[in-house]
C-alpha positions as CSV (number, residue, x, y, z in Angstrom):
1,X,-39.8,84.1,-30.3
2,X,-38.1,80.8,-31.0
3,X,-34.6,80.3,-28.7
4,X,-32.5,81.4,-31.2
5,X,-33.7,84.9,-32.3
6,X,-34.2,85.2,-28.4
7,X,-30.3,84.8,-27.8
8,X,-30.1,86.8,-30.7
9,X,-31.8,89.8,-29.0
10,X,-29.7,89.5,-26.0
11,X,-26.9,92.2,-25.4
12,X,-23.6,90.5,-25.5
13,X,-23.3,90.4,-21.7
14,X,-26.3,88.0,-21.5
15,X,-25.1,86.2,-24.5
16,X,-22.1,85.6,-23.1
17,X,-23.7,84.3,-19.7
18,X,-25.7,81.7,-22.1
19,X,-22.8,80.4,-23.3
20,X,-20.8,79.7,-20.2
21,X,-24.2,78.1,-19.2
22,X,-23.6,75.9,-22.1
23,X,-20.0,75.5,-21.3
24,X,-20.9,74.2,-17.9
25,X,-23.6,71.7,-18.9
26,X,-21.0,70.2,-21.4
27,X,-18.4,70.4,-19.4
28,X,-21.1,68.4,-17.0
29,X,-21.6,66.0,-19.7
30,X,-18.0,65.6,-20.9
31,X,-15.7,65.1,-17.5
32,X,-17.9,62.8,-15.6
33,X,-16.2,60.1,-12.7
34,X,-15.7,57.6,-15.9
35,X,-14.1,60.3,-17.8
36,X,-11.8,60.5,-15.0
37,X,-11.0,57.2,-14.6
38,X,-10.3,55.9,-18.4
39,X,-8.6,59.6,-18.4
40,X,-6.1,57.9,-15.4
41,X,-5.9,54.5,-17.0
42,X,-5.3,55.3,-20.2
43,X,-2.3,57.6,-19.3
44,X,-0.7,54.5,-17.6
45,X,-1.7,52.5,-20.8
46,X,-0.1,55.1,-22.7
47,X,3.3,54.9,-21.4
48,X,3.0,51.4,-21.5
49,X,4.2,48.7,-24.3
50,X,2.2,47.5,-27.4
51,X,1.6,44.4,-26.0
52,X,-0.1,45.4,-23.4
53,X,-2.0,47.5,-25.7
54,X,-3.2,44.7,-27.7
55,X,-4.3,42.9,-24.9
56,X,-6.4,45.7,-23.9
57,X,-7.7,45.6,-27.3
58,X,-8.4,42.2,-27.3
59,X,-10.3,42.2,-23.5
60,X,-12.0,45.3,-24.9
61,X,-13.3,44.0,-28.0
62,X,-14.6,40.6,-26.6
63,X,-16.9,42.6,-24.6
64,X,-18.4,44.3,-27.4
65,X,-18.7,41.4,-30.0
66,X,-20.2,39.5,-27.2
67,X,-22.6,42.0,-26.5
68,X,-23.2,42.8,-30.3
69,X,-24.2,38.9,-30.5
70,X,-26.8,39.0,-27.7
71,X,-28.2,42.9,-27.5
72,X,-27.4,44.6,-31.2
73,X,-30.6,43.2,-34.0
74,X,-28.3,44.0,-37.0
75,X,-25.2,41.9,-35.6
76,X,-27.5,39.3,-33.8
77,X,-29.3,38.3,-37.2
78,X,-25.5,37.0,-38.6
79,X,-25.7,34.4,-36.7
80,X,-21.8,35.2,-35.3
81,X,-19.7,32.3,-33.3
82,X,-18.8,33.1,-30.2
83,X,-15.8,35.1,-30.0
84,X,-12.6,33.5,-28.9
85,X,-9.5,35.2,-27.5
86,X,-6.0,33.9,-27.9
87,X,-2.7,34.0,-26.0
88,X,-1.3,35.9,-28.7
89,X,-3.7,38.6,-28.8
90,X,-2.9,40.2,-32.4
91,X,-4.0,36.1,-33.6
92,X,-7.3,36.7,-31.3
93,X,-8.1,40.6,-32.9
94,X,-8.1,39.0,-36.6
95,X,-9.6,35.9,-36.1
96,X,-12.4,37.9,-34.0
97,X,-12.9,40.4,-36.8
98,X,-12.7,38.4,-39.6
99,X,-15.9,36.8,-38.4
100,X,-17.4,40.2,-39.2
101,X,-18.3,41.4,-42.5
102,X,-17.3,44.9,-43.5
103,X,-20.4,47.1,-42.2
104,X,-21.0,49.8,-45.0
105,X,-22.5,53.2,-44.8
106,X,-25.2,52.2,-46.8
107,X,-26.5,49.1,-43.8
108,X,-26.4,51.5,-41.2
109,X,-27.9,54.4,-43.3
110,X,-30.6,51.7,-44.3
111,X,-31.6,50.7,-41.1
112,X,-30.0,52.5,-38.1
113,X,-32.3,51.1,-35.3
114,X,-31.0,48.4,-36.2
115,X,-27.9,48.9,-34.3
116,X,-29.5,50.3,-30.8
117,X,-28.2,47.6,-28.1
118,X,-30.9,46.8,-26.2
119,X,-29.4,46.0,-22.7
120,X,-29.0,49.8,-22.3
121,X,-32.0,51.7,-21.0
122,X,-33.6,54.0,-22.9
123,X,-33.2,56.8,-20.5
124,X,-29.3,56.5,-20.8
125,X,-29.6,56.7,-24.7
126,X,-28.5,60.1,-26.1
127,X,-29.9,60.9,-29.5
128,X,-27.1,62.5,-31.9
129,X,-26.6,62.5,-35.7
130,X,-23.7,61.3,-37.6
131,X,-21.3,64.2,-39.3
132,X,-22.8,63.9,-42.8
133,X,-20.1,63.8,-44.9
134,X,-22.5,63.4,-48.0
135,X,-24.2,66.1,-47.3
136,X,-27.4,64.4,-45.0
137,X,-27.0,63.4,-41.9
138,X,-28.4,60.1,-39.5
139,X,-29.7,59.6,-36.0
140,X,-27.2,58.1,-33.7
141,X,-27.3,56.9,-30.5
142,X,-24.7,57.3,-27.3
143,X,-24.0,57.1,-23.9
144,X,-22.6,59.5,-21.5
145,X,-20.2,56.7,-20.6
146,X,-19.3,57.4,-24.8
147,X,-18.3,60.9,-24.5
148,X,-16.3,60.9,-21.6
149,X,-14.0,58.5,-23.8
150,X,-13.9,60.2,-26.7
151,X,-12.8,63.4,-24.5
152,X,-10.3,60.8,-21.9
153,X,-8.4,60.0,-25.3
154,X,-8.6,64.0,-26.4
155,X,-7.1,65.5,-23.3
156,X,-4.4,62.4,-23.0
157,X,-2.9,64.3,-25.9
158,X,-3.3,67.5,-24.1
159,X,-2.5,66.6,-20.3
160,X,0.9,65.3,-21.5
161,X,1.3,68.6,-23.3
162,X,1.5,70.0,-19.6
163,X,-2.0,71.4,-20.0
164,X,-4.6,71.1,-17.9
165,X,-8.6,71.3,-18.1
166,X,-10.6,74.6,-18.0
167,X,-7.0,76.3,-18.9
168,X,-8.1,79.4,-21.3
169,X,-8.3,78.7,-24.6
170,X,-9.4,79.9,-27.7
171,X,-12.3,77.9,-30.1
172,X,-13.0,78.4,-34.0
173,X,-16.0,75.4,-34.4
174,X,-19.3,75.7,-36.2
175,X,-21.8,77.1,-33.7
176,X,-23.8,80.4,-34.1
177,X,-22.9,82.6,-31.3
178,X,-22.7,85.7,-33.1
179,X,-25.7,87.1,-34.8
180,X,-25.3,87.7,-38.1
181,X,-26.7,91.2,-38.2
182,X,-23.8,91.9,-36.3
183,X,-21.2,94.3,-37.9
184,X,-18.8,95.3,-35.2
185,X,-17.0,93.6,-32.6
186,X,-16.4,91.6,-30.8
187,X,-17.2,88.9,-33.3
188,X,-16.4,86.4,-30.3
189,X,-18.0,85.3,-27.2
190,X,-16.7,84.3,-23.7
191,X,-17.7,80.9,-21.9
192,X,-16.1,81.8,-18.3
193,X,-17.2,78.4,-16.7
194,X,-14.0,76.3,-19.0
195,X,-11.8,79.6,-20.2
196,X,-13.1,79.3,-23.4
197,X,-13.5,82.2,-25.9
198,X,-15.7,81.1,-28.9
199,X,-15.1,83.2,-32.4
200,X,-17.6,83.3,-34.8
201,X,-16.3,81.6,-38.2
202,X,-19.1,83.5,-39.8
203,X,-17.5,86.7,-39.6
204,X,-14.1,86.5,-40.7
205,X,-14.1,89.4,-43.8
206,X,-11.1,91.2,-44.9
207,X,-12.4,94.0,-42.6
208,X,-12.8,91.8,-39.5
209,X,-9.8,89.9,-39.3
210,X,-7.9,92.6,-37.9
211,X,-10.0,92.6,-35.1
212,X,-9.4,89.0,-34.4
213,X,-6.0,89.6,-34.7
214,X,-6.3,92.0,-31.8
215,X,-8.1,89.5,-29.6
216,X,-5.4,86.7,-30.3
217,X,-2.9,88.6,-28.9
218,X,-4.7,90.6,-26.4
219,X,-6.6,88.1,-24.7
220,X,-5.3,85.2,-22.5
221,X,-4.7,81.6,-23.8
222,X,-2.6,78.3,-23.5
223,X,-4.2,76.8,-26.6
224,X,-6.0,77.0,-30.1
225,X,-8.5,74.4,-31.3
226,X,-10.4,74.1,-34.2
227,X,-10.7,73.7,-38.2
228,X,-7.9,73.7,-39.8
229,X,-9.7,76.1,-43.0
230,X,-10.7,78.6,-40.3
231,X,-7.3,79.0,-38.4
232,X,-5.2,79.1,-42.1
233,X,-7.7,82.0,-42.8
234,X,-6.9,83.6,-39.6
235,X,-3.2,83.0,-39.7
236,X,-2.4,84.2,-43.4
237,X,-4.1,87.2,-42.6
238,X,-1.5,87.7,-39.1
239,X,1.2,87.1,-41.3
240,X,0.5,89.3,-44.0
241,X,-0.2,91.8,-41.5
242,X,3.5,91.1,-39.5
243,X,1.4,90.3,-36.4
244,X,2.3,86.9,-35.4
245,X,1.6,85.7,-31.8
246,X,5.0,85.7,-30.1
247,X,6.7,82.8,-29.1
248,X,5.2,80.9,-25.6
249,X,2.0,82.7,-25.6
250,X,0.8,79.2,-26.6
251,X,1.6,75.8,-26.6
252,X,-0.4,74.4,-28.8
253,X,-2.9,74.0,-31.4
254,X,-5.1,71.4,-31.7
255,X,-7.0,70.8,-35.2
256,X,-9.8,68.1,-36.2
257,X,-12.7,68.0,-38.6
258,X,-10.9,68.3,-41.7
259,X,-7.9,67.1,-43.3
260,X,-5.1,69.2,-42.7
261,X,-3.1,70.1,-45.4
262,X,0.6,70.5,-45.7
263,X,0.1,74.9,-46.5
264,X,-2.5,74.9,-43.9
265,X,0.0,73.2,-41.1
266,X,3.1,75.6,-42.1
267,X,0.9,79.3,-42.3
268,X,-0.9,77.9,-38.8
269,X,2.5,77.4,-37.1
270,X,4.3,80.5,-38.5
271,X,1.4,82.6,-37.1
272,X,0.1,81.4,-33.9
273,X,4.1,80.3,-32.7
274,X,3.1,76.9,-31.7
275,X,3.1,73.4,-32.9
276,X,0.3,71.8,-34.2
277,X,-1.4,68.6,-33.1
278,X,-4.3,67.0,-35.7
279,X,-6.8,64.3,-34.0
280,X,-8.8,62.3,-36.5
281,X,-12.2,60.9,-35.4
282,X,-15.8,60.5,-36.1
283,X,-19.4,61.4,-34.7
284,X,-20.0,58.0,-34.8
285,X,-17.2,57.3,-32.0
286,X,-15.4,54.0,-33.9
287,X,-12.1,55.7,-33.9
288,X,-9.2,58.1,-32.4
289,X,-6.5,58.9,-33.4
290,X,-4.3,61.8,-31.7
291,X,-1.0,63.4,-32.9
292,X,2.6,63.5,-32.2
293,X,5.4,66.1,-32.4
294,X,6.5,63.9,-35.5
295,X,3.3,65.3,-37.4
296,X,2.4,61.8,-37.2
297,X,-1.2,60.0,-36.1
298,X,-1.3,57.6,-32.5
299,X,-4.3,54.8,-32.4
300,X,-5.9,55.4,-29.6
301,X,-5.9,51.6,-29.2
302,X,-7.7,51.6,-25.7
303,X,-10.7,53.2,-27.7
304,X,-11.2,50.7,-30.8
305,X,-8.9,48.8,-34.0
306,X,-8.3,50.9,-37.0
307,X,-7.9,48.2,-40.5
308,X,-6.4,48.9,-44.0
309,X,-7.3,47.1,-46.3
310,X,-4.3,47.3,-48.5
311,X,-4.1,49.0,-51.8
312,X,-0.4,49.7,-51.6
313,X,2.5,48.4,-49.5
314,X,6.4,49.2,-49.4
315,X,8.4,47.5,-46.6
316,X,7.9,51.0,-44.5
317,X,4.3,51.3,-45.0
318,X,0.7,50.0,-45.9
319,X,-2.3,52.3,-47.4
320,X,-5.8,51.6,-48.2
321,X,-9.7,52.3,-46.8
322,X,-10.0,52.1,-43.6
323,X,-12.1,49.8,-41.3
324,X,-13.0,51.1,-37.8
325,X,-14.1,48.7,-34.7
326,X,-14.9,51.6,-31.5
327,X,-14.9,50.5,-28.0
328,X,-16.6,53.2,-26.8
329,X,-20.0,53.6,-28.3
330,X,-21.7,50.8,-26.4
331,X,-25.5,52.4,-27.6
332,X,-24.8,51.8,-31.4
333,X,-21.7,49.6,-31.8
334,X,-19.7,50.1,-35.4
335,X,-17.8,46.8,-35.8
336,X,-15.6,46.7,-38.8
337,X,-17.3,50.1,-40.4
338,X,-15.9,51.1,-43.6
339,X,-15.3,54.9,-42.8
340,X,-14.4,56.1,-46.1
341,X,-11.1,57.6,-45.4
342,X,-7.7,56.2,-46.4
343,X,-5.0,55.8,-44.7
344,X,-1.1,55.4,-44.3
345,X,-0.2,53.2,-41.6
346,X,3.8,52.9,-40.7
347,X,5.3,49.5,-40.2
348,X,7.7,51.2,-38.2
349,X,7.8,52.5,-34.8
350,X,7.3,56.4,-34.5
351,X,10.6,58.4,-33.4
352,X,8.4,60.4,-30.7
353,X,8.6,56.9,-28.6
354,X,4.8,56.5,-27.9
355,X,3.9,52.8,-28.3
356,X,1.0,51.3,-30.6
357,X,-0.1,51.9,-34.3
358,X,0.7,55.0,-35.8
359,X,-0.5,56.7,-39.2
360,X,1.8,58.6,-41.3
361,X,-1.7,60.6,-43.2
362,X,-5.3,60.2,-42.9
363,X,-6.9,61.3,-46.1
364,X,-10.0,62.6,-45.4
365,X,-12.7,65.5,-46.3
366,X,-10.9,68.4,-48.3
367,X,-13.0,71.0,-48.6
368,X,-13.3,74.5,-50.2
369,X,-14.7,77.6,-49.1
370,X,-17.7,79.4,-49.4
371,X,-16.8,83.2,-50.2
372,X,-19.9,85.8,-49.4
373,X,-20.9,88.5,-51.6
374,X,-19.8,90.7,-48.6
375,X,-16.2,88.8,-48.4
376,X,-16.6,86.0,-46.2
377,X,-14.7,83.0,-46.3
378,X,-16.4,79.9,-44.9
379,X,-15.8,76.5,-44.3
380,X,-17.1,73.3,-43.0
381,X,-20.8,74.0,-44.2
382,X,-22.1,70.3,-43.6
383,X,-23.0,72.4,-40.3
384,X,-26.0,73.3,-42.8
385,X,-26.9,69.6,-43.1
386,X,-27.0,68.0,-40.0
387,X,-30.5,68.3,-38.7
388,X,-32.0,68.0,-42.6
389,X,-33.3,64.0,-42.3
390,X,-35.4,64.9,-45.2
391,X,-31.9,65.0,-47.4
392,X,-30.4,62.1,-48.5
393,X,-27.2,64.0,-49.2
394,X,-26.2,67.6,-50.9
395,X,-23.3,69.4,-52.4
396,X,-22.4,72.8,-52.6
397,X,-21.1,74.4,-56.0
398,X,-20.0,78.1,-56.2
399,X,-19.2,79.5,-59.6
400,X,-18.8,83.3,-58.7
401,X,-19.3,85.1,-55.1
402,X,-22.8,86.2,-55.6
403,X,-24.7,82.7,-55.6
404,X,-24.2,78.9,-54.6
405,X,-26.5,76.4,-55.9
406,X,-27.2,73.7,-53.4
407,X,-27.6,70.3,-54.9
408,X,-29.5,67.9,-53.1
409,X,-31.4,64.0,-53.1
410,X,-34.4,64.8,-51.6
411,X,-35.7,61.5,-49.7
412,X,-39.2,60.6,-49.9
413,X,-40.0,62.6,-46.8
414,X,-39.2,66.2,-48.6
415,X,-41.7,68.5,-48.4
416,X,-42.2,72.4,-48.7
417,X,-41.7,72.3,-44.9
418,X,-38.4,70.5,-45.5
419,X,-37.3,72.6,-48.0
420,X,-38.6,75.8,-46.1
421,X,-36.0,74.6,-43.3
422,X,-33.5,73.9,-45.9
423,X,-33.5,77.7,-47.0
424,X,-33.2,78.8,-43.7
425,X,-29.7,76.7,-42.3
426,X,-28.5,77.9,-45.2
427,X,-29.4,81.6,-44.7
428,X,-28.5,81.8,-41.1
429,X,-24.9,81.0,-41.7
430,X,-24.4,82.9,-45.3
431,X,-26.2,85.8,-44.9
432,X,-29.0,87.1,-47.1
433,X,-26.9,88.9,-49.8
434,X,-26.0,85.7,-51.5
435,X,-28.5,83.9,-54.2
436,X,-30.0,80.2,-53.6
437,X,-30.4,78.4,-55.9
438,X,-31.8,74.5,-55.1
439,X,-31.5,72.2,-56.8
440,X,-33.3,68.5,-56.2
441,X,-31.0,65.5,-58.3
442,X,-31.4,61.4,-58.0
443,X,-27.4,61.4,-57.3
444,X,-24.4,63.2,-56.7
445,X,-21.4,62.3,-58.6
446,X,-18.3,61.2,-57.1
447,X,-14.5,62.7,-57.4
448,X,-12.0,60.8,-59.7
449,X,-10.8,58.9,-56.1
450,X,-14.7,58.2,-55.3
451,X,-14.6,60.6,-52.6
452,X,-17.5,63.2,-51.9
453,X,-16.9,66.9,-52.0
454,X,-19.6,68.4,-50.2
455,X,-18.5,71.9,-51.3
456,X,-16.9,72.8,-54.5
457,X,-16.1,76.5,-55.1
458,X,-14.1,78.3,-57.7
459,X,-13.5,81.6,-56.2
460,X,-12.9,79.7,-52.4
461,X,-10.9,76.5,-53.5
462,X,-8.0,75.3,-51.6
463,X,-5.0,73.1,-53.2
464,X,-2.5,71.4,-51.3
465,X,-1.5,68.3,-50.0
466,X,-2.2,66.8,-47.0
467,X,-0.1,67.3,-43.7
């Protein structure tokens, strides 16, 4: 019995003794001593000025070009001048970048060992995979020292919110913790060690939600995080049942993963009595971005540069694909990285008073649903994709509820093994009632922008704009 159909078996009480196991070893992982300490810098930073940002930027980003030159193969065989900072330390940023060509998708995708730094030991390396927003998903490398940035520049947002870590909370993320034979509740499961209770995504039917409904207002919480598709389905169905959560049970809700649209935003608000703050980042750690009570999108400049490179421009604004430099993966450095989102970057300074760059949008995925035969409504399915190395990338399209048919680019790799696995990440989060059908293609076209859809349903779509 494999560890999955083993937690699977468990009663709930067990289950729910695995997962604050799990909650502890992340929680381990995630708030180390240099968690703690960027954590306490970067809240002084924060209240700061932005030129004193910059100049963090600039000290921060010397290190890693320098390092890039000596330890990284794929930036040492450019043959790069050594990097010169400047008094004026915007002058220093752009002369240091523009030494860099723009690092596409496809060099990393082609070649990510490539990128490994050798002057960190290979016992420190932490072996990931990127998000897979085309549908496959690569190897990536990290540190510990990685994490606990990415997480410093997550709870800046939230410490200044007045709350505090291991407060109770409520989670909507991709993880299994439910078993999907399961058909009563609770379709949730508690991780004591960080206050965290964990709702299955893979549950929420018309004849479920109300049951989630009851938990939201009957169990404690000072916060909401998750995708903003899964909390929309959730809060439409409190509103149209008159249940809203009443004002100051929360204080916020925290959204990432997905754009969030303009309905999403509104319904999420109305229901769950609290404002909502977006972050926008990547697996890759090259970028953070954290929001405002202006609805608007900080830099985290202490963690890495954001670039547009300009399609449009009015004397309030620029917009145009980004380019994304991170600080804080020092395993696999991402200098200049074309992330494939565009952005909306104000020329002006943001009425909530923060210093440093700020984005008015983020354009990024916009995905549709996945509806179940037995009237499920799920999101964020590149879940499915994200340990398949044998895909090159794959796209969901749903004409009616009772089948999908999964596109895919099989790389040379693919075998009846691979597509044996394949089958079953896709059956462990839909459910046997649905039809497969696979489908193996040389490419998948692009959108009218030239942005991949990943899922494309007609009975789950969502419409909107973003924010």
């Amino acid at each position: 019995m494999n560890r999955d159909a083993l937690y699977a078996a468990m009663p709930i009480a067990l289950q729910n003794l695995a997962c604050t196991w799990a909650g502890h070893q992340r929680a381990r992982a995630r708030f180390t001593p240099h968690f703690h300490k960027r954590l306490r810098e970067w809240e002084a930073s924060g209240r700061s000025s932005n030129e004193r940002l910059l100049e963090i930027q600039q000290d921060r980003l010397l290190t890693l070009v320098e390092r890039a030159r000596l330890f990284v193969p794929h930036y040492a065989k450019l043959a790069l001048p050594e990097p010169q900072g400047d008094a004026d330390p915007n002058r220093g940023i752009d002369r240091i970048l523009a030494s860099f060509p723009p690092l596409e998708k496809a060099d990393y995708r082609d070649a990510p060992e490539s990128f490994i730094a050798g002057d960190i030991a290979p016992e420190r390396l932490v072996k990931g995979k990127t998000s897979g927003t085309t549908g496959s998903a690569l190897p990536l490398w990290y540190t510990s020292e990685s994490v606990a940035e990415e997480y410093a520049a997550v709870w800046r947002l939230r410490r200044s919110l007045g709350i505090e870590l291991y407060a109770p909370h409520f989670s909507f993320g991709g993880q299994l913790l439910v078993p999907m034979a399961q058909s009563k509740p609770p379709y949730w499961r508690k991780n004591a060690w960080t206050g965290q209770t964990l709702f299955s995504l893979y549950h929420m039917t018309r004849a479920n939600l109300p049951h989630y409904i009851d938990a939201m207002h009957a169990l404690p919480a000072v916060y909401v995080q998750g995708y903003p598709s899964s909390l929309h389905l959730l809060a439409r169905a409190m509103l149209d049942a008159g249940r809203a959560l009443p004002a100051g049970k929360l204080r916020a809700v925290f959204t990432s993963s997905e754009s969030l649209l303009a309905f999403h935003r509104s319904a999420i608000e109305e229901a769950f009595a609290a404002p909502i703050y977006d972050r926008y980042g990547t697996s890759e750690l090259a970028v953070s971005m954290t929001g405002c009570p202006e609805r608007r999108l900080h830099v985290d400049m202490e963690f890495g540069i954001v670039e547009v490179e300009v399609e449009e421009e009015t004397e309030d604004w620029v917009r145009g694909s980004l380019l994304v430099t991170g600080f804080a993966n020092d395993a696999t450095p991402f200098i200049r990285y074309r992330v494939g989102d565009v952005g909306t970057r104000s020329k002006r300074p943001c009425p909530c008073g923060r210093p440093g760059e700020v984005f008015l949008d983020v354009d990024g995925r916009i995905e549709d649903y996945v509806v179940t035969p037995d009237g499920r409504w799920i999101g964020r399915l590149d879940h499915i994709f994200k340990a398949q190395v044998d895909v090159a990338e794959a796209q969901i399209l749903q004409e009616t509820e009772a089948a999908i048919e999964v596109r895919f680019v099989p790389r040379r790799s693919f075998d009846a093994r691979a597509e044996k696995e394949l089958l079953k990440e896709i059956r462990s989060r839909l459910g046997d009632e649905i039809a497969i059908e696979l489908v193996r293609v040389d490419e998948i076209p692009r959108e009218a922008n030239g942005k991949f859809r990943a899922v494309k349903s007609k009975v789950g779509r969502q419409q909107g704009s973003v924010r």
